[in-house]
C-alpha positions as CSV (number, residue, x, y, z in Angstrom):
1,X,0.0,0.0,0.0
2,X,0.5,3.7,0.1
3,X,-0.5,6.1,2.3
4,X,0.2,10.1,1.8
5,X,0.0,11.6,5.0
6,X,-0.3,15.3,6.0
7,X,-0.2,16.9,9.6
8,X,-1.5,20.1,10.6
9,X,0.2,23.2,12.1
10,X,-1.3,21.9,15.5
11,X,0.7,18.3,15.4
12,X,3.9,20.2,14.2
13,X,3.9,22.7,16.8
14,X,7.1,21.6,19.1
15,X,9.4,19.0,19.4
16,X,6.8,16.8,21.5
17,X,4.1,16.9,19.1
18,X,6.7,16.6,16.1
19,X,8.0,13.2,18.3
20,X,3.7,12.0,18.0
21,X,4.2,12.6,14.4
22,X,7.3,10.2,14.5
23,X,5.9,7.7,16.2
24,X,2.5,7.8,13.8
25,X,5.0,7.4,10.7
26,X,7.3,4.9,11.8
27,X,4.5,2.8,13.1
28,X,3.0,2.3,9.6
29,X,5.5,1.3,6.5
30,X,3.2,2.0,4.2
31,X,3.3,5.7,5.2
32,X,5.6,7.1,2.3
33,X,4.7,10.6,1.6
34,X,4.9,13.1,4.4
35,X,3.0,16.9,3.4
36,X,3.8,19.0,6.7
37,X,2.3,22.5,7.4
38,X,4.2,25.2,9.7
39,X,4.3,25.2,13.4
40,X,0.7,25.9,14.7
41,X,-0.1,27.4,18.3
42,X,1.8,25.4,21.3
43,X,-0.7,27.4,23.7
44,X,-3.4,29.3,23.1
45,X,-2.3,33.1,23.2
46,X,0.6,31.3,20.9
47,X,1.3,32.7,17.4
48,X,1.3,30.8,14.8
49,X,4.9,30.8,12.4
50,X,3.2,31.7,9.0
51,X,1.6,34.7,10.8
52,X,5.0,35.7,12.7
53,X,6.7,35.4,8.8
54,X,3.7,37.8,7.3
55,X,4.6,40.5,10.3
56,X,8.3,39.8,9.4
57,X,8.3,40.4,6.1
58,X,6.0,43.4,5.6
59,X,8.0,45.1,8.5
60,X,11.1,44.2,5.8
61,X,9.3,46.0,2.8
62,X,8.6,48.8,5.6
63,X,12.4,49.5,5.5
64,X,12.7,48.5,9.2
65,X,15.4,46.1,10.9
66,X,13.7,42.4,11.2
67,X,17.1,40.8,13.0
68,X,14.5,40.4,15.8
69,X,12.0,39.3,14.6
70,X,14.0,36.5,12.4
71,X,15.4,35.7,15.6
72,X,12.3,34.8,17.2
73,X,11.7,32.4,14.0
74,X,14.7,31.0,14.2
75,X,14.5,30.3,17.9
76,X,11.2,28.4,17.2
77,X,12.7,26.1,15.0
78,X,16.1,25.6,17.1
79,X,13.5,24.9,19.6
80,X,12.3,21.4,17.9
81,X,15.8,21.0,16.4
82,X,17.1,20.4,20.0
83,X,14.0,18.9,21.3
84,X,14.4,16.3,18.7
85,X,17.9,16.0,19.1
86,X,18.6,16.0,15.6
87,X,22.2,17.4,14.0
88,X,20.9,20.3,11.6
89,X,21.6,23.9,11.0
90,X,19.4,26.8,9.3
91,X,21.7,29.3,9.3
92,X,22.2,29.4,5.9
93,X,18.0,28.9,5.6
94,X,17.5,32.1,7.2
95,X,20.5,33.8,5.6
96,X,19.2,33.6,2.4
97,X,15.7,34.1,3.6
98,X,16.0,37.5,5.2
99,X,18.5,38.4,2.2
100,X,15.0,37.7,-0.2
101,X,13.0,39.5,2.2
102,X,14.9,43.0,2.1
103,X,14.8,42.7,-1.8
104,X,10.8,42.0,-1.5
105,X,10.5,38.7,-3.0
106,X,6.5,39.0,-2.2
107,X,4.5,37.7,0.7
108,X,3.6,34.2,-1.1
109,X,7.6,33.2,-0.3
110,X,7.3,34.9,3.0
111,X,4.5,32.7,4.1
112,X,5.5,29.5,2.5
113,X,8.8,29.3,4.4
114,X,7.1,27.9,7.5
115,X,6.3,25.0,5.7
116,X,9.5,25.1,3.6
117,X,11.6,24.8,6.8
118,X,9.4,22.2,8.7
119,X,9.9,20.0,6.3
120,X,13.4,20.1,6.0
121,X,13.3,19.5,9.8
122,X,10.9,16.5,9.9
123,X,12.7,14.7,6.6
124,X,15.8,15.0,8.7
125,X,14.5,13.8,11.6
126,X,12.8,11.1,9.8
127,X,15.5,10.1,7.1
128,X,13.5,11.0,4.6
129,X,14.1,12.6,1.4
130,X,13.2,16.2,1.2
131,X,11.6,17.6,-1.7
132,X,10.9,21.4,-2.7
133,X,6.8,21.5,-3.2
134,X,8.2,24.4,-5.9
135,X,9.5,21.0,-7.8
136,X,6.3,19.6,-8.4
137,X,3.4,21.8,-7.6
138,X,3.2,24.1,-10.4
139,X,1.1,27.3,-11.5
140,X,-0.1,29.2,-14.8
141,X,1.1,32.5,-15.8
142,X,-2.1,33.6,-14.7
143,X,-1.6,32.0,-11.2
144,X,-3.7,29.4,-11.9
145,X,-2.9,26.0,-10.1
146,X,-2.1,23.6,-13.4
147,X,-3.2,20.1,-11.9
148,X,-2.6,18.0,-15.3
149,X,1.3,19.4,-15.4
150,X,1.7,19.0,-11.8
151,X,0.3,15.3,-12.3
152,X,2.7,14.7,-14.9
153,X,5.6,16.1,-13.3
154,X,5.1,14.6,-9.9
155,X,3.9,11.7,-10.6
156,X,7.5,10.9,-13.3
157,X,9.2,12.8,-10.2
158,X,8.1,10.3,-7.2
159,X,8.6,7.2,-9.3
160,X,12.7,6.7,-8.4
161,X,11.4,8.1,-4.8
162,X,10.0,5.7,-2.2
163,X,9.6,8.3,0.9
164,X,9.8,12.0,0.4
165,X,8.5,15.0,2.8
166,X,7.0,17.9,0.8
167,X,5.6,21.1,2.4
168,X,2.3,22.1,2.3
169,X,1.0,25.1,0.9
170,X,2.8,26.3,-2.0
171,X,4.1,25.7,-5.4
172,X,6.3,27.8,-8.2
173,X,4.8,29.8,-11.0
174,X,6.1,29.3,-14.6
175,X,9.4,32.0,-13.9
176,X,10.1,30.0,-10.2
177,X,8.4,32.3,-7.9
178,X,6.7,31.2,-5.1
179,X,2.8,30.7,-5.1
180,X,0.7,29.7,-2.3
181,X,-2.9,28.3,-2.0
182,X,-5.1,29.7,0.6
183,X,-4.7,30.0,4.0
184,X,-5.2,25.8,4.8
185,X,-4.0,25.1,1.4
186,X,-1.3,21.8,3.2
187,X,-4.9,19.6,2.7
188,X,-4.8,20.7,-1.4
189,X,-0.8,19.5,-1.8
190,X,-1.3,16.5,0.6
191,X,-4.1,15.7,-1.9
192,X,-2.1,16.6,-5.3
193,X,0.7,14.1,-4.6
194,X,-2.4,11.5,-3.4
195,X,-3.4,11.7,-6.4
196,X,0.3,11.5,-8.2
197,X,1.7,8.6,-6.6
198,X,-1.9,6.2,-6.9
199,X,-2.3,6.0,-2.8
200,X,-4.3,3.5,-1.5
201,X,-5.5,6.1,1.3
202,X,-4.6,9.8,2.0
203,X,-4.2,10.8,5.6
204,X,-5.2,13.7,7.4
205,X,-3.8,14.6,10.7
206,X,-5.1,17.3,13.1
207,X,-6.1,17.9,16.0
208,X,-9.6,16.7,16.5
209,X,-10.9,12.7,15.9
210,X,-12.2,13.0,12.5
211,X,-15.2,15.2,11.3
212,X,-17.9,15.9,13.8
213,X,-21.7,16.1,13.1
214,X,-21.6,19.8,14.3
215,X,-20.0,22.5,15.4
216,X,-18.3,21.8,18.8
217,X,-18.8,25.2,20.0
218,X,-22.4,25.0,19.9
219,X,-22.9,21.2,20.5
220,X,-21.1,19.2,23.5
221,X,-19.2,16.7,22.5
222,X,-20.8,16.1,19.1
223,X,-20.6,12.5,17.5
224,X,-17.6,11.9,15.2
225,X,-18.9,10.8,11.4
226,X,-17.7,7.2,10.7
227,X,-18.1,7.7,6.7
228,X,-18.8,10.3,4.4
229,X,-19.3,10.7,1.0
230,X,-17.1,13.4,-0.7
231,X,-20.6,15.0,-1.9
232,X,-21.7,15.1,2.0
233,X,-18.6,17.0,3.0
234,X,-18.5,19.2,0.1
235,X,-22.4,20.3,1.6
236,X,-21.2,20.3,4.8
237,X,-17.9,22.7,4.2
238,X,-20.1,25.0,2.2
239,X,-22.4,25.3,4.6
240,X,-19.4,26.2,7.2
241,X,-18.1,23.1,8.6
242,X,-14.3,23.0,8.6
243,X,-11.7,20.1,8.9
244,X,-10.6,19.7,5.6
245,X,-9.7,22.4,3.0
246,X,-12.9,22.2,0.7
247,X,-10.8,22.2,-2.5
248,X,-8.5,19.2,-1.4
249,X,-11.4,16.8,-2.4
250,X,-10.8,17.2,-6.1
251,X,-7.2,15.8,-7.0
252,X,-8.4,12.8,-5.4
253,X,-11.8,12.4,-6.4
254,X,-10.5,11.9,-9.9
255,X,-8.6,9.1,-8.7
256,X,-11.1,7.6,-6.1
257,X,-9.0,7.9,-3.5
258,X,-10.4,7.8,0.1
259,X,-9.4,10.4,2.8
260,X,-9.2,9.1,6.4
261,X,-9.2,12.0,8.9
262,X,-7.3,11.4,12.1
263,X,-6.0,12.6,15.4
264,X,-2.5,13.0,16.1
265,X,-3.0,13.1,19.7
266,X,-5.3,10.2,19.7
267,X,-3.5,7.8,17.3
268,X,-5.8,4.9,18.3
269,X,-9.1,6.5,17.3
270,X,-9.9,5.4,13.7
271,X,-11.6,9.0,12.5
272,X,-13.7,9.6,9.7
273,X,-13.4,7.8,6.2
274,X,-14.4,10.1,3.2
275,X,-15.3,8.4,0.1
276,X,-17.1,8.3,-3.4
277,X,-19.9,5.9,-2.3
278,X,-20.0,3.3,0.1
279,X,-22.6,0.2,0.5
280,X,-22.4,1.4,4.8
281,X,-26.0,2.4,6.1
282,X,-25.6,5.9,7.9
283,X,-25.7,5.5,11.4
284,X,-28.2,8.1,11.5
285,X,-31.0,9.5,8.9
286,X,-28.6,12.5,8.7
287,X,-24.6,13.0,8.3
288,X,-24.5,16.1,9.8
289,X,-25.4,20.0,10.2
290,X,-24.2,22.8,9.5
291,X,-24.9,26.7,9.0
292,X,-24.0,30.6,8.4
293,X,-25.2,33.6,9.3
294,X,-25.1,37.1,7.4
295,X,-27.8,36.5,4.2
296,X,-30.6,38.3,2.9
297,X,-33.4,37.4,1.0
298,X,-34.9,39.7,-2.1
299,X,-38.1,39.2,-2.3
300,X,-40.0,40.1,-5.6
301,X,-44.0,39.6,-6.1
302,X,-45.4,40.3,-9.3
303,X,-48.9,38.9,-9.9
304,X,-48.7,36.2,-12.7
305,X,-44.7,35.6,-13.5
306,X,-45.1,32.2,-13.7
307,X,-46.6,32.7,-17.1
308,X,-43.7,35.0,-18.2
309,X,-40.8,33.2,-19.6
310,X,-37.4,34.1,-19.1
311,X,-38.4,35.8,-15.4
312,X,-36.1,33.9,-13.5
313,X,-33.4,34.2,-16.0
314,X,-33.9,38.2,-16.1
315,X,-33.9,38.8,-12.4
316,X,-30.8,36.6,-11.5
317,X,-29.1,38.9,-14.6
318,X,-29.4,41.7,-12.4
319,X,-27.7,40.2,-9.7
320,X,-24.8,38.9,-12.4
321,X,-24.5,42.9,-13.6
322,X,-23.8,43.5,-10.0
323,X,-21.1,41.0,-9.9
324,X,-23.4,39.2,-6.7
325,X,-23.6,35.2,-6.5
326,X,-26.5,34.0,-5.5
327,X,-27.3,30.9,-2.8
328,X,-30.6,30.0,-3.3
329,X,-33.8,31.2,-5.0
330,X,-37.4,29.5,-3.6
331,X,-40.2,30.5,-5.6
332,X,-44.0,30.4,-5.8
333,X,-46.3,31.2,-8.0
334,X,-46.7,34.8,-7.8
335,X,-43.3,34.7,-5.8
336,X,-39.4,34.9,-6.9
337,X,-37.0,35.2,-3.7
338,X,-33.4,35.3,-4.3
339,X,-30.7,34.8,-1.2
340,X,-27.6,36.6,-1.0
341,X,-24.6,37.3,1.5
342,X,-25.5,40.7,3.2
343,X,-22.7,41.8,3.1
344,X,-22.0,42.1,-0.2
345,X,-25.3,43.0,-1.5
346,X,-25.5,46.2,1.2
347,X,-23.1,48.5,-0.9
348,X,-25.1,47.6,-4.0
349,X,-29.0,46.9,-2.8
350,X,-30.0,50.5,-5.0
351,X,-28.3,49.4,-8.0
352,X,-29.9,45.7,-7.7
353,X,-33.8,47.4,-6.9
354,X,-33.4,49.8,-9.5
355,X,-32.3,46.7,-12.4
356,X,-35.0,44.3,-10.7
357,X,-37.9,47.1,-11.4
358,X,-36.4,47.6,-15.6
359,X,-35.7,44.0,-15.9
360,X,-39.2,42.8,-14.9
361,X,-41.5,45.6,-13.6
362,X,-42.6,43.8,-10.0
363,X,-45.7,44.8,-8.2
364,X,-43.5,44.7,-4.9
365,X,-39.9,44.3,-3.9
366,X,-39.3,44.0,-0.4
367,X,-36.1,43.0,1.7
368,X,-35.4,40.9,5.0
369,X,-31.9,41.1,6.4
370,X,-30.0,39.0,9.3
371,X,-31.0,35.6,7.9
372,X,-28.9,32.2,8.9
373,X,-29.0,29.7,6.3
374,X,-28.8,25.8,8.1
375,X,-28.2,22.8,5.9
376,X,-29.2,19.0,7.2
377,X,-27.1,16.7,5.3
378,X,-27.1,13.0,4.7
379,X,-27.0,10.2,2.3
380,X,-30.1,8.7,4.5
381,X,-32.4,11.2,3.8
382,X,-33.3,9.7,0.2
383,X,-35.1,6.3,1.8
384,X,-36.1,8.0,5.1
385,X,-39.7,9.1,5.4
386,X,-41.2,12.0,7.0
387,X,-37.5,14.0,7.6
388,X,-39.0,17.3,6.7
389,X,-42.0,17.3,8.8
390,X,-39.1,15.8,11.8
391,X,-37.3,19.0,10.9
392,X,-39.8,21.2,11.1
393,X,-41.6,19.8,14.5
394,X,-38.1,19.8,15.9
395,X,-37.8,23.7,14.8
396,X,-41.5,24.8,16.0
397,X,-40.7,22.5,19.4
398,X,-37.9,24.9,19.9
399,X,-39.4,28.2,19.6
400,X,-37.7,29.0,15.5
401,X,-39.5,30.6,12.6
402,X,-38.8,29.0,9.6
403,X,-38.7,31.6,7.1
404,X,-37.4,29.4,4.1
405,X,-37.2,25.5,3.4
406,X,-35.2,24.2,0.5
407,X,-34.5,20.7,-0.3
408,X,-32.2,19.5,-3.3
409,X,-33.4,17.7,-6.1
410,X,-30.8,14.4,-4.9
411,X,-32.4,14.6,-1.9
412,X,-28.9,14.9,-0.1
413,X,-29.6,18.0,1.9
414,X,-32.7,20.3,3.3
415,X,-31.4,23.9,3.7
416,X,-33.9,26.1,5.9
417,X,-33.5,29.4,6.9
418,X,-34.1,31.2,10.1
419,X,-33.2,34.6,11.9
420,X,-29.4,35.0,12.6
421,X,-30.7,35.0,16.6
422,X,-32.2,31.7,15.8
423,X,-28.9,30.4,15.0
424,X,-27.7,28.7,17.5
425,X,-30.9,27.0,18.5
426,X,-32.0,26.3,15.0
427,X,-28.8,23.9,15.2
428,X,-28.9,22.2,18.7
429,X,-32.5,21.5,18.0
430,X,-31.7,19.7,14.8
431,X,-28.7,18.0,16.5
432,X,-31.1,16.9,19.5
433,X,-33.8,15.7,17.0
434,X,-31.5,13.4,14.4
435,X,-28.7,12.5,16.6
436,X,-29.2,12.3,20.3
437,X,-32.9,11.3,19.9
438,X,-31.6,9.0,17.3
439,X,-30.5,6.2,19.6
440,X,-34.1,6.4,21.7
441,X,-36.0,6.4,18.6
């Protein structure tokens, strides 16, 4: 077999936690490809390295001294050098990365380096070869992440390379400069090379046991999620939840690869499994839930639409001239509501009433603000009867409005919305309803 395994900031934080990820690694032979991201937090009022390199190298292109503040980088690596008790120097590391710094060699480099150095730290304390991500995680001209070249040139790269650590994050553009993904973007290489070398299984460490139903900080101690389908997580991430970079499900869906999501400090617990399909019943008639605040609905009414053709089209045009994307749009007959993020609509809401009145000449346009959008998701809604009207009891039981109900034609989800003060108990009802009440049911 082969396994590509990546560990979060959190598991990389110190020399202990880099010793867990030791231990994870040796156990398993099979684990051949290590993707690392930068030191996290080792405490909580803790700064993280990638933010301590941003401060460092905009204080450079300020003009201002940054021995200090190098220093303190340095010292953070030394730090798990000599915990680790490994025989390695970054002098010459952070010689030529302050040099690059004064002459401005753009932020992308500046936060890449956390991972950059990490690894060189972990393949040395591993015995593993290292190998520049810039090598084989390539970009357009246009900045535009090329995943057929970088398939090609990884996967020819890795085949006279049995165990390799890359770093997370970044890649080179066509001239060698340094391009990063977004901020979490050690999920999308740790996929990429997945994907390059045919694993059998790519491995996500963090710091929690795998993905969780919902959100911790509203839900005690909510259930892990044995399995999930890539579609149920890609729902579920929209919608807000967050353990896995929402684009790292791509490179190796192409490939069918499944993504195991596991604890570092909890080696023993077996996490969650994401996957295509899978022939497992659902432990419960939903996966899990999740949410966001900050929407508002437009509302148009205009007596007869549904016999005008091209309504819909015209009013979401409007939107598209005003550069707005759209969530969802629920409709009667008589009735054509379009959801957006508040935020972004606020600036524009003139502009977007003024185009809705030429483009279809309503009878009334009316606005409601501070809406949370909540999405139930699950593969086991499709043969499980009666889930709405559960959903909706469960809501009216707790005291929440529904002021929208939306469920998707492959009966995978049910999105409702509710007030943003209605939030919170919009999900611990749901939670209560399909999951706790699940096992008295």
């Amino acid at each position: 077999m082969i396994k590509v395994t990546k560990f979060g900031g959190s598991s990389l934080a110190s020399a202990q936690q880099m010793e867990k990820v030791g231990n994870i690694i040796r156990s398993d032979p099979d684990r051949k490809y290590i993707i690392p991201s930068a030191p996290g937090k080792r405490f909580s009022d803790d700064t993280k390295v990638t933010d301590m390199l941003y401060k460092c190298y905009d204080a450079a292109s300020d003009g201002e001294d940054i021995d200090g503040r190098m220093a303190e980088i340095a010292a953070r690596y030394q730090e798990i050098i000599d915990g680790l008790h490994i025989d390695l120097s970054l002098d010459d590391e952070f010689a030529l990365i302050k040099d690059l710094f004064k002459r401005r060699a753009g932020r992308d480099y500046a936060a890449s380096r956390g991972e950059y150095l990490n690894g060189i730290v972990l393949a040395a304390y591993l015995g593993y070869r290292f190998i520049d991500a810039k090598e084989v995680i390539l970009f357009d001209a246009h900045g535009n992440f090329d995943a057929e070249r970088t398939n090609d040139v990884a996967r020819a790269r890795f085949k006279s390379v049995e165990k390799a650590v890359i770093p997370g994050f970044y890649g080179a553009m066509p001239d060698g400069s340094i391009k990063t993904f977004s901020r979490g973007g050690s999920d999308i290489t740790g996929s990429i090379i997945s994907r390059a070398v045919h694993a059998n299984v790519y491995e996500n460490w963090t710091d929690v046991s795998g993905c969780l139903a919902c959100d911790p900080r509203l839900v005690d101690n909510p259930e892990v999620i044995e399995t999930v389908t890539y579609r149920e997580l890609r729902e579920l991430s929209y919608m807000g939840a967050s353990v896995l970079h929402e684009d790292a499900i791509f490179p190796v869906r192409v490939e069918g690869i499944p993504i195991n999501i596991r604890n570092t400090n909890r080696p023993e617990d077996h996490g969650t499994l994401i996957v295509e399909s899978t022939v497992r019943s659902p432990r419960h008639v939903i996966t899990g839930v999740a949410g966001r605040k900050g929407f508002c609905s437009i509302n148009i009414d205009k007596a007869m639409m549904n016999s005008e053709i091209g309504f819909g089209r015209r009013v979401l045009q409007v939107f598209e001239d005003n550069n707005i994307s759209f969530e969802h749009t629920p409709s009667g007959i008589d009735t054509f509501s379009v959801l957006v993020h508040q935020e972004e609509f606020a600036d524009k809401e003139q502009d977007v009433i003024a185009g809705l009145h030429r483009a279809v000449n309503p009878d009334n346009i009316y606005l409601e603000t501070d809406l949370a959008l909540v999405a139930i998701v699950g593969r086991g809604m499709k043969n499980a009867q009666g889930t709405a009207g559960r959903l909706c009891t469960a809501l009216a039981n707790a005291g929440v409005n529904i002021k929208m109900i939306d469920q998707g034609s492959s009966e995978l989800n049910i999105i409702v919305g509710v007030r943003d003060e209605d939030f919170e108990r919009t999900i611990r009802a749901i939670y209560r309803e399909f999951i706790e009440n699940d096992y008295k049911k």
